[in-house]
C-alpha positions in Angstrom: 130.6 67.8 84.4 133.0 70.7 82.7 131.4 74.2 82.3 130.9 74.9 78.6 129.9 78.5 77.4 128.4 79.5 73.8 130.0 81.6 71.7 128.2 83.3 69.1 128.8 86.2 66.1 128.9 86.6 62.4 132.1 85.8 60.8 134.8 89.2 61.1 133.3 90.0 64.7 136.1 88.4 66.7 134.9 84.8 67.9 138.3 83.1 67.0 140.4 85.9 67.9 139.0 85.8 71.4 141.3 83.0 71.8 144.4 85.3 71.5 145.6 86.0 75.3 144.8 81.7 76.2 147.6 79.5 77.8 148.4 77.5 74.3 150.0 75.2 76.5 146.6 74.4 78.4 143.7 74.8 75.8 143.4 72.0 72.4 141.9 74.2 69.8 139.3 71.6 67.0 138.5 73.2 64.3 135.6 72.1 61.7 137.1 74.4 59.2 141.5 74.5 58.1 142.2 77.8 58.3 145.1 79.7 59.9 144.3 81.4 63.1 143.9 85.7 63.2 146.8 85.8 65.3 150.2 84.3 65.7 149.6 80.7 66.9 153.1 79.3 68.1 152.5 76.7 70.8 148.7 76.1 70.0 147.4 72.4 69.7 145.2 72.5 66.6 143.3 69.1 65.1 140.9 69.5 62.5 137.7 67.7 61.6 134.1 68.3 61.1 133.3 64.4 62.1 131.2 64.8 65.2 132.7 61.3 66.7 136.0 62.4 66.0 135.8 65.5 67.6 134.5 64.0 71.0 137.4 61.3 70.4 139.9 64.2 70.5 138.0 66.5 73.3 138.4 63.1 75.6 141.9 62.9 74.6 143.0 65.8 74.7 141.9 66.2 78.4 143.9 62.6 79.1 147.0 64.8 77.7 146.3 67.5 80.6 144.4 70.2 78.6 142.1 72.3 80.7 140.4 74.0 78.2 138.5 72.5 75.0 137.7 75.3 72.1 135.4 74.3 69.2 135.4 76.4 66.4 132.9 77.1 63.8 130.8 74.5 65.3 127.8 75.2 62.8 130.0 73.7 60.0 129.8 70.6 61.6 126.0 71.0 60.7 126.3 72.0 57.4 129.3 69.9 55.9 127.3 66.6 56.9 124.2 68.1 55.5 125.8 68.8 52.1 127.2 65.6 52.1 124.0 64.1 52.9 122.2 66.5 50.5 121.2 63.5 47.8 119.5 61.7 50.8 115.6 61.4 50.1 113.7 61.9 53.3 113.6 63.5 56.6 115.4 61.4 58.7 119.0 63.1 58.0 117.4 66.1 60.0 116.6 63.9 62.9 120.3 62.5 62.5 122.3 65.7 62.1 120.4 67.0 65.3 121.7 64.0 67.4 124.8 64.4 66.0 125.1 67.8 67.1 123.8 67.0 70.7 126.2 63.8 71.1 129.3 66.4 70.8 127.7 69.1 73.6 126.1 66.2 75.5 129.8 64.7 75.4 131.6 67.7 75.8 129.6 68.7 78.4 130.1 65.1 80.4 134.2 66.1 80.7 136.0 66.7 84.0 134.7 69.4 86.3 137.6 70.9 86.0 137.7 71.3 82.1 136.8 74.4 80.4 134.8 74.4 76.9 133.5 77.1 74.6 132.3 76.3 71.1 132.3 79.4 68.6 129.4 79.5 66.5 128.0 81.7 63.4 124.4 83.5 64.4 121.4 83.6 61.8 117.9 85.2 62.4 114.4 83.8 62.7 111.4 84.2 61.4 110.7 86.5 64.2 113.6 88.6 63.9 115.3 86.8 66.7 119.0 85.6 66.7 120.0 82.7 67.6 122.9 80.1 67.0 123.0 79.0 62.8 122.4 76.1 61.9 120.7 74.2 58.5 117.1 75.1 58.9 113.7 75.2 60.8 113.7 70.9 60.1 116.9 70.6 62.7 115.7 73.8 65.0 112.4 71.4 65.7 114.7 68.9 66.9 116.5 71.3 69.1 117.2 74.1 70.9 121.1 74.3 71.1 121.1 77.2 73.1 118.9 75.5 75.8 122.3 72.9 76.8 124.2 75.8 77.7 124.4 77.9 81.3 126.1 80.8 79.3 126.0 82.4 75.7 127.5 85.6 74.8 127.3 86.7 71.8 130.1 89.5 69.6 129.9 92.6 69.0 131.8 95.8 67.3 131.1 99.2 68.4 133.8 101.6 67.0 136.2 99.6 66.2 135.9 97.8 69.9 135.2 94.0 69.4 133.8 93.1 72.8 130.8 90.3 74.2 127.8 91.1 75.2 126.9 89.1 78.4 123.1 89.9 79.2 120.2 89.5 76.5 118.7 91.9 74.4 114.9 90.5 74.4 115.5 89.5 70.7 118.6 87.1 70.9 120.0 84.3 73.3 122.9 85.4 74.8 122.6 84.9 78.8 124.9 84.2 81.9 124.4 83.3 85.8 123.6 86.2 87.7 126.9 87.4 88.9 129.4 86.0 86.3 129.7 89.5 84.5 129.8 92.9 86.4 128.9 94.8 83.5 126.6 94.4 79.8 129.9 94.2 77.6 133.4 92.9 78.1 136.5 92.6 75.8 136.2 89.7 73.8 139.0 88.1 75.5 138.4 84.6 75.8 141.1 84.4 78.1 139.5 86.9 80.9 136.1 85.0 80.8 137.7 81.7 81.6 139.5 83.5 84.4 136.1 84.5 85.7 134.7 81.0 84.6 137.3 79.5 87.2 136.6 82.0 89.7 132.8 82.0 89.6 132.6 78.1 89.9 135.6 77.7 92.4 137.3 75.5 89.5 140.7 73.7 91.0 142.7 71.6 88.8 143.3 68.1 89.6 147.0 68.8 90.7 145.6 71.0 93.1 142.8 68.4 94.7 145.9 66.2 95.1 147.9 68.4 97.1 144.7 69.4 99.1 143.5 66.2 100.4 
């Protein structure tokens, strides 16, 4: 079972820009949305697609190719673009769908080798009762599920004078949490980078190389 953390912000707060200090050489980048990346990307392994089948297709291959750590960006596009292209459909039952849909890729993601890292960067929206929480197409999906609730840890951006950083402990009116321990302190750079480094630590994660050589 690979350790996958939540990501969440409003666009300009510095989700995919976290990704700046990663190992290219270990991490496959998916993207739901082509666009270039907020930084210079030489050496990065980008695929994009919004197809939730191909994007567990290339998760589970890109770990056969040796990548330790799986990045999903703008995951609540791969919501949205199958609801707009859905958006003729009469009927409820494209709700139900898009829901599974979504829960196949973390259910899937979340089913990699121990070893493997994931986070999935996500857009925020707020409910009805002023709470925020991961976007996606509407209160018909949200009573399907509660994407937050498959993940151990969700931080969530912020930008407090010009300092883009993650806040790692809830506010009482959004869903960011971590295991007790994981984080020393209420905000951290947003340095993706740095959190896998602690994501490694906390969890005792050895790559499979390392098993070898152990036993």
């Amino acid at each position: 079972m690979s350790i996958t953390t939540l990501i969440l912000g409003q666009s300009g707060t510095g989700k995919t820009a976290s990704l700046r200090n990663l190992d290219p050489s270990s991490v496959a980048l998916i993207k739901a949305t082509e666009k270039p990346l907020p930084f210079r990307a030489a050496g990065w392994s980008q695929f994009t697609t919004d197809a939730w089948g191909k994007i567990i297709q290339a998760a589970r291959q890109a770990v056969a190719n040796g990548k330790e750590v799986i990045v999903i960006d703008d995951f609540q596009y791969i919501m949205a673009n199958e609801f707009m292209r859905r958006s003729e459909e009469k009927g409820f039952e494209k709700f139900t769908e898009i829901a599974r849909h979504a829960w196949e890729v973390i259910n899937a993601l979340s089913a990699l080798p121990a070893h493997v890292r994931v986070y999935i960067l996500s857009h925020t929206q707020d409910d009805d009762y002023g709470r925020t929480k991961i976007k996606t197409i509407g209160k018909m999906l949200d009573e399907k599920i509660t994407l937050e609730g498959l993940f151990t840890t969700v931080l969530r951006t912020q930008v407090n004078d010009g300092q883009y950083q993650f806040r790692t402990v809830n506010n009482g009116s959004d869903t960011v949490k971590a295991p007790m321990g994981l984080f020393d302190t209420d905000t951290i750079d947003n340095d993706l980078a740095e959190v896998d480094r602690l994501v490694v630590d906390y969890y005792g994660i050895t790559a499979p190389q390392a098993q070898e050589q152990a036993s």
